[in-house]
C-alpha positions as CSV (number, residue, x, y, z in Angstrom):
1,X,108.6,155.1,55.9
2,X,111.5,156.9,54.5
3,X,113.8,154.9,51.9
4,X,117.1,154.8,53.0
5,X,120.6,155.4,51.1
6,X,124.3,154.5,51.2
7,X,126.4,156.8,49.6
8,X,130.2,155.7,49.5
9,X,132.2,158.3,48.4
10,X,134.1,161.7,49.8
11,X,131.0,163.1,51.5
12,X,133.0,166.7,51.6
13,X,133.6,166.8,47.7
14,X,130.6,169.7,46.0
15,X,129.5,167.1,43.5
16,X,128.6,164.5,45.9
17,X,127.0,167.7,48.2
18,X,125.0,168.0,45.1
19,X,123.8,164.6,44.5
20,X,122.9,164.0,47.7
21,X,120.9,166.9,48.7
22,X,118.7,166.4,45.6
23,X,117.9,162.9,46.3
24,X,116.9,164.2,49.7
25,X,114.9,167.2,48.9
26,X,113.5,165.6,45.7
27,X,113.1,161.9,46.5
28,X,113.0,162.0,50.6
29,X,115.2,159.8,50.7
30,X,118.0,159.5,54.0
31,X,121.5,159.3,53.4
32,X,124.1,157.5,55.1
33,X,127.7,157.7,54.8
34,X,131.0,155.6,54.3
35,X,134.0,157.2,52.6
36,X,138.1,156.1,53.3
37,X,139.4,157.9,56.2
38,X,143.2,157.9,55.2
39,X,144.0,160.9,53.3
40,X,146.1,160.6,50.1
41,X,148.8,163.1,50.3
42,X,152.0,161.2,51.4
43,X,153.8,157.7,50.5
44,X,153.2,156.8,53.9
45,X,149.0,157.4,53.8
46,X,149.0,156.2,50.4
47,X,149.8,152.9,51.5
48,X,147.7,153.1,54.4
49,X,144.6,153.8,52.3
50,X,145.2,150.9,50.3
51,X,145.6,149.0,53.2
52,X,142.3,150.3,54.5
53,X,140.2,150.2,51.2
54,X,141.0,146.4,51.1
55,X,139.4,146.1,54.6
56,X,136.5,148.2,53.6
57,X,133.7,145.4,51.9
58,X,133.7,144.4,56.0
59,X,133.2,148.0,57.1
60,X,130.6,148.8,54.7
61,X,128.7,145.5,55.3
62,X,128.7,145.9,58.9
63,X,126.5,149.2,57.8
64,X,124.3,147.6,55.8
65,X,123.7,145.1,58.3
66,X,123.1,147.6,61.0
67,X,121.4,150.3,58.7
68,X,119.4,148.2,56.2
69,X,119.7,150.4,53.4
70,X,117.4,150.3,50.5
71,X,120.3,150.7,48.0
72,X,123.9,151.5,47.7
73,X,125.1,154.6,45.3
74,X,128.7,155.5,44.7
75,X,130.8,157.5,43.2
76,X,133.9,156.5,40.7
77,X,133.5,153.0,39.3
78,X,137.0,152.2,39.8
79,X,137.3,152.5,43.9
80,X,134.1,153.4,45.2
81,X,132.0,152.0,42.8
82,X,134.0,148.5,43.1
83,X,133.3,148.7,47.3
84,X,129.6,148.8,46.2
85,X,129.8,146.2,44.1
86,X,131.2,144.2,46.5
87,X,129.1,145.7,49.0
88,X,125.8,142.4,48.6
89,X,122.9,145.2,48.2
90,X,120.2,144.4,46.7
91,X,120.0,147.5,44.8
92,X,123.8,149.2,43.4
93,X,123.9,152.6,41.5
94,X,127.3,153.8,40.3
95,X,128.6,157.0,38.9
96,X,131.2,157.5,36.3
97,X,132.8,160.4,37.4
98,X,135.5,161.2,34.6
99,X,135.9,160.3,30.8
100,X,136.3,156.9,31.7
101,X,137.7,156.6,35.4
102,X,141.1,154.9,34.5
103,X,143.2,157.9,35.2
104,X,145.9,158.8,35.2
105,X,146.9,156.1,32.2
106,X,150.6,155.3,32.9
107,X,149.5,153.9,36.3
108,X,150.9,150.9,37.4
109,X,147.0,150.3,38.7
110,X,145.9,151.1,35.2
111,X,145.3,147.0,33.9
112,X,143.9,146.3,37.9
113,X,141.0,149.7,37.5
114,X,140.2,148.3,34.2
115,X,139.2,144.6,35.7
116,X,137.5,145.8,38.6
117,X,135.5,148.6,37.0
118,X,134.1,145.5,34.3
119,X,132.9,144.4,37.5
120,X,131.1,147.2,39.0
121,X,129.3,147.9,36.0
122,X,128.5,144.2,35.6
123,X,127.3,144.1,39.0
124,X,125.0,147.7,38.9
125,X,122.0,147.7,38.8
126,X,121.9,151.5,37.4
127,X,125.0,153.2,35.8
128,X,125.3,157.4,36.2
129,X,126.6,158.9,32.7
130,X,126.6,162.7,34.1
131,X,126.8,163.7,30.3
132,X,127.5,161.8,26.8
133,X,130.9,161.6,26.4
134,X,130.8,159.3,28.8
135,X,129.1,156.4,27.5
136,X,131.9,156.5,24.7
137,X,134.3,154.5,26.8
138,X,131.5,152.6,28.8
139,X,129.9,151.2,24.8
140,X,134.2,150.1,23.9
141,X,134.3,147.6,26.8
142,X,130.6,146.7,26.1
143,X,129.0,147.9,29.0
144,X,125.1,147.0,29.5
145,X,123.6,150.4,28.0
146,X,120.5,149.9,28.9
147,X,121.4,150.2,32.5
148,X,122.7,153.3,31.9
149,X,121.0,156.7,32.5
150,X,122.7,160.1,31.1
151,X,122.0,163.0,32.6
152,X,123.8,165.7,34.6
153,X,122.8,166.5,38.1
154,X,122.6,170.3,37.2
155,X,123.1,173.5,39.1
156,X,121.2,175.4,41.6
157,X,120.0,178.6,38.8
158,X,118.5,180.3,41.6
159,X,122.2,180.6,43.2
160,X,124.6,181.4,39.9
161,X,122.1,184.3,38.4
162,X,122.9,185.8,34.7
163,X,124.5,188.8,35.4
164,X,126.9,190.1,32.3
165,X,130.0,191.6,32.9
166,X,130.3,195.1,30.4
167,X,133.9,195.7,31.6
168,X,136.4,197.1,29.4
169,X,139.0,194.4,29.8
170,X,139.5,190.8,30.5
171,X,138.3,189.9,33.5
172,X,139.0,186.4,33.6
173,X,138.1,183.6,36.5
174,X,139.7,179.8,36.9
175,X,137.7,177.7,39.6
176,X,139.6,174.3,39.5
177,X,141.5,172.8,42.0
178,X,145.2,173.7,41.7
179,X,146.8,170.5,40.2
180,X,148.7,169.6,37.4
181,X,146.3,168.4,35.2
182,X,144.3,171.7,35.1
183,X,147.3,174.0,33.3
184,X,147.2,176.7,35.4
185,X,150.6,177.4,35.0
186,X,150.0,177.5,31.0
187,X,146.9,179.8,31.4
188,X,149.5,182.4,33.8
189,X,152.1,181.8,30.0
190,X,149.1,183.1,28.2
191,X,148.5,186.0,30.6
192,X,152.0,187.0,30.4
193,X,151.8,187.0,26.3
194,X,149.0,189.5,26.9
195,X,150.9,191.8,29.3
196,X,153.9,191.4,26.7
197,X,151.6,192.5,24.5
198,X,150.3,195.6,26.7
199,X,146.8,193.9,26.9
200,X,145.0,194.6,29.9
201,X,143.9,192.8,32.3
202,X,142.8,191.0,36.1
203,X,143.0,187.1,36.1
204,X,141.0,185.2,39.6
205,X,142.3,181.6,40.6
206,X,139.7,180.6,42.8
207,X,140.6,177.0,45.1
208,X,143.3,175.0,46.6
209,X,145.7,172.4,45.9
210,X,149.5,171.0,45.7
211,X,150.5,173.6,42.7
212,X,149.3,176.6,44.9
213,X,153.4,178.4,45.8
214,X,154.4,176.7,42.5
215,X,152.1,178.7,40.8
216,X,152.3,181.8,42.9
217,X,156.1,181.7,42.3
218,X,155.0,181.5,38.7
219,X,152.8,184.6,38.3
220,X,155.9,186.7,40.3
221,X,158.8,185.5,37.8
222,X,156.5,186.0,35.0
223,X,155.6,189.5,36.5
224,X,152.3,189.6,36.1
225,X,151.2,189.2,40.4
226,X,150.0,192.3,40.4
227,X,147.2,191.0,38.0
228,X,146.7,187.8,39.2
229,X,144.8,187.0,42.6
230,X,144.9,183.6,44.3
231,X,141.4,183.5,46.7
232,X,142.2,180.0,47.5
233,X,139.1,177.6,48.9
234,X,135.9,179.5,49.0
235,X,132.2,178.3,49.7
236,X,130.4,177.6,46.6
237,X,128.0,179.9,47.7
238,X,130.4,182.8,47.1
239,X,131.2,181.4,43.7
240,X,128.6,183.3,42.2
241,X,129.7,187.1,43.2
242,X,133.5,186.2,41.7
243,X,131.7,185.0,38.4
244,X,129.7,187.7,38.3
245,X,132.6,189.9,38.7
246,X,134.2,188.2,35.7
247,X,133.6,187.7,32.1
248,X,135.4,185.2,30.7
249,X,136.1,181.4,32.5
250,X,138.9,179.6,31.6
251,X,139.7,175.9,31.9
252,X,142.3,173.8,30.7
253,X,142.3,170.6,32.0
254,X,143.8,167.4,29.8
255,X,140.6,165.1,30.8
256,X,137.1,166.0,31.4
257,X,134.0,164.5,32.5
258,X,130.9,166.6,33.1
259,X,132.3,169.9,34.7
260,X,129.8,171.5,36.8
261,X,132.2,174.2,37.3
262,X,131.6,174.9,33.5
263,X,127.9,175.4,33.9
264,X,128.4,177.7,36.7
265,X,130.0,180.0,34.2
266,X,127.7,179.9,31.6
267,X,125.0,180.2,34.2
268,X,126.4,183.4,35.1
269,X,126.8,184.3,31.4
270,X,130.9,183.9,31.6
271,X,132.2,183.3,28.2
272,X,134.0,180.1,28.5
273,X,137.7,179.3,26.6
274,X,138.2,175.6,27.5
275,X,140.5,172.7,26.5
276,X,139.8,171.2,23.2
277,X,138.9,167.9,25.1
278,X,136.0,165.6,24.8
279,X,134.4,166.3,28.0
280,X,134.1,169.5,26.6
281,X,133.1,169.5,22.8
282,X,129.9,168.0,24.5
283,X,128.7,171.7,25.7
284,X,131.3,174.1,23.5
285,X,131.1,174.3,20.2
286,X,134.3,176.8,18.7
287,X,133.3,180.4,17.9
288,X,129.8,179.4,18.1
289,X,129.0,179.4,22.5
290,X,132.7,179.6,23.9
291,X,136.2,178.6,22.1
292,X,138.0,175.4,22.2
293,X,142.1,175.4,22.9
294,X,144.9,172.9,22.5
295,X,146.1,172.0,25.7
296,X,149.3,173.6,26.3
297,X,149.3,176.0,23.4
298,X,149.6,179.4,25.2
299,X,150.0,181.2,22.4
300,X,147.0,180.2,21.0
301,X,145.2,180.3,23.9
302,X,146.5,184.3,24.5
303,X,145.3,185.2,20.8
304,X,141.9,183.5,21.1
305,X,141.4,185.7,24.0
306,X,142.1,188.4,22.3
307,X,139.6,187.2,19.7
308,X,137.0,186.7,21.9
309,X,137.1,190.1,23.8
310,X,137.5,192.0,20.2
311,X,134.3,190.0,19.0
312,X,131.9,192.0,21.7
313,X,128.3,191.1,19.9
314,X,129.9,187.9,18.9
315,X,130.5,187.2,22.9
316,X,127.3,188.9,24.3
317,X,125.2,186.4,22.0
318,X,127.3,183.2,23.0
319,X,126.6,184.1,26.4
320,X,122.8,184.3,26.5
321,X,122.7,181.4,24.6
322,X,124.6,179.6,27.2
323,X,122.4,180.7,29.8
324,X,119.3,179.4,27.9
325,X,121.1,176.2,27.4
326,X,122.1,175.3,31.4
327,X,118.3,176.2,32.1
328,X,117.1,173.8,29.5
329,X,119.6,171.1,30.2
330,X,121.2,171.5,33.5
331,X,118.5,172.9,36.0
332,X,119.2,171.2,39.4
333,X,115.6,171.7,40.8
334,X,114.4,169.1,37.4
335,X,117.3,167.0,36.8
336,X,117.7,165.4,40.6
337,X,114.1,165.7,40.9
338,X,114.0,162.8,37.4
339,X,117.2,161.4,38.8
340,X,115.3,161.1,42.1
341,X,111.8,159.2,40.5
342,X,114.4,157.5,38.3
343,X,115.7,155.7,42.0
344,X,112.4,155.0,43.4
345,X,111.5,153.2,40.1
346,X,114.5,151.4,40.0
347,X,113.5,150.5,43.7
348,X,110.1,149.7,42.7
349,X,111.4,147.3,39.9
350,X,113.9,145.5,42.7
351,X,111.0,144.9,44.9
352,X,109.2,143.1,42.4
C-alpha cells in the first residue's frame, strides 16, 4: 500500500513541482494537495487571504480526516509550515524556503512570523535546510538541529545539458521573477554603462511579474531595447535552449535561499555574476567559479563583466568546474531519491 502525502503549499510554484515529483518517482509516495486559494495581488485579496488562512487548520483537517495521510510536508515555516503545524499529523516535515523566512523585515507581521515559525519548528518532526546558509538563522533562535536535514533537492542534469557558449560577446540571461527584490532594473543601469561604453552585447529577461512595463519602460529611456528581450513566462523545459544560448547568468537579488535557478546555469556551464549575498557565497566563490557583486552597485557590476568576458580561459575553467560541482552536489535523480529514503525512515521511526 502506497504511503500517502499532504503537501500544503502553491502546488503551481517549479520548486514544489520539483519536490513533489521526486518523492513520487523516488519514494512512491501519493501526493495530496491544499494551498490558499485567494490570490495576493490587491488590498482587497490581501485581506481575504488572511481571512482564509485563519480558517484553513479546519480545511486542512477535514483532509486529513478524509484522506488519512501518512504525513504532512510544507513549504515556508512562516505560513505554510505554521498550517502544518497546526495541522495534528502524526508525522510534520517543513521546508525553509529563504535565508530565514521573515521577509521582508520592516513588516508589520515581522514579530508575529517570528513566534509562529518557533512553533513550526518546535512542532516538526523533520526540518528541510535546502542548502547551509540556512541553518545560520535556524542555530540563532536555537532550533533542534538534529531534526534538521540539509540538502538541496537538485536539478534534472538530464534536462539543463553543458553546452558552452564560444560567442564573441556577452550574451547574458536573468530567469527571476520580475520583482523588486531581484534588481533588474540595476542589472538594465549596468547594461547601459556597457553600451556607453560601446561594449557589445544581447541581455534575455526570462519570467513575469509586477516590474514587467516598469522595466520595459526602463530598457527604452535607457536606450538599450534593441538589446534587451523580455520572453516573459516560459516552461522550465525551455529554460535550457535560452541558457544554452547564453553565457553569462546574472542575478541580483537582496536575499537568497538555495536558488535552483543558479544551478540551472552552471549546469549549462553559464558563468554566473550574482549578488554578494549569503545564499550565495554558499556556491560562488569571487574570481574563483563566478563573481560576487554589491547589490545595487552598477558600476561595479558593468566592470566585472567586463572582467569576466576579457578573462576567457579564466571563464571556460570556472564553468566546467561548476558543471562538475551541480553533478556532485545537486543531481535531482540522487538527492530526492536520499530525500525520499530520508521520509520513509522518518516514517518508519513514527510507527515505532
Amino acid at each position: 500500500m502506497k504511503r500517502k502525502i499532504l503537501f500544503l503549499g502553491e502546488s503551481c510554484r517549479a520548486d514544489a513541482i520539483t519536490w513533489m515529483r521526486g518523492l513520487k518517482e523516488f519514494g512512491n509516495f501519493e501526493i495530496i494537495t491544499w494551498e490558499l486559494q485567494t490570490p495576493n495581488n490587491s488590498k482587497f485579496n490581501r485581506f481575504k487571504r488572511i481571512l482564509e488562512y485563519f480558517f484553513a487548520p479546519i480545511s486542512i483537517q477535514k483532509i486529513i480526516k478524509k484522506e488519512k495521510p501518512d504525513m504532512v510536508i510544507a513549504e515556508r515555516t512562516t505560513s505554510y509550515g505554521f498550517l502544518a503545524a497546526l495541522s495534528g499529523s502524526k508525522t510534520i516535515v517543513i521546508a525553509q524556503q529563504g535565508q530565514t523566512d521573515l521577509w521582508p523585515e520592516d513588516s508589520v507581521l515581522y514579530t508575529f512570523k517570528k513566534i509562529i515559525q518557533k512553533y513550526a519548528f518546535k512542532k516538526a518532526h523533520l526540518i528541510h535546510a535546502w542548502g547551509p546558509v540556512m541553518t545560520i538563522s535556524m542555530k540563532a533562535i536555537d532550533v533542534d538541529m538534529n531534526k534538521v536535514f540539509v540538502l538541496p533537492k537538485g536539478i534534472d542534469l538530464s534536462l539543463f545539458t553543458p553546452s558552452p557558449n564560444n560567442s564573441s560577446k556577452i550574451e547574458a540571461i536573468i530567469t527571476r521573477s520580475l520583482e523588486p527584490e531581484y534588481r533588474h532594473d540595476s542589472i538594465l543601469m549596468a547594461f547601459f554603462i556597457l553600451n556607453q561604453k560601446g561594449i557589445d552585447f544581447s541581455l534575455t529577461i526570462v519570467g513575469d511579474g509586477t516590474r514587467l512595463e516598469f522595466l520595459k519602460d526602463l530598457a527604452k529611456k535607457l536606450q538599450i531595447e534593441t538589446k534587451v528581450t523580455f520572453t516573459g513566462r516560459i516552461p522550465n523545459t525551455k529554460l535550457p535552449k535560452l541558457l544554452h544560448q547564453s553565457n553569462t547568468y546574472i542575478s541580483m537579488p537582496i536575499t537568497e535561499g538555495v536558488s535552483a535557478s543558479l544551478f540551472e546555469a552552471m549546469a549549462c556551464q553559464c558563468y554566473p555574476i550574482v549578488s554578494n549575498v549569503p545564499g550565495n557565497q554558499s556556491w560562488i566563490k569571487h574570481r574563483k567559479n563566478g563573481q560576487l557583486i554589491t547589490i545595487d552597485d552598477n558600476e561595479q557590476l558593468a566592470e566585472e563583466l567586463i572582467w569576466s568576458f576579457e578573462n576567457v580561459d579564466y571563464r571556460n575553467n570556472a564553468i566546467l568546474q561548476n558543471r562538475k560541482f551541480v553533478e556532485e552536489n545537486a543531481n535531482y535523480n540522487s538527492n530526492m531519491k536520499i530525500i525520499a529514503d530520508k521520509y520513509h525512515e522518518l516514517l518508519n521511526s513514527q510507527s515505532i
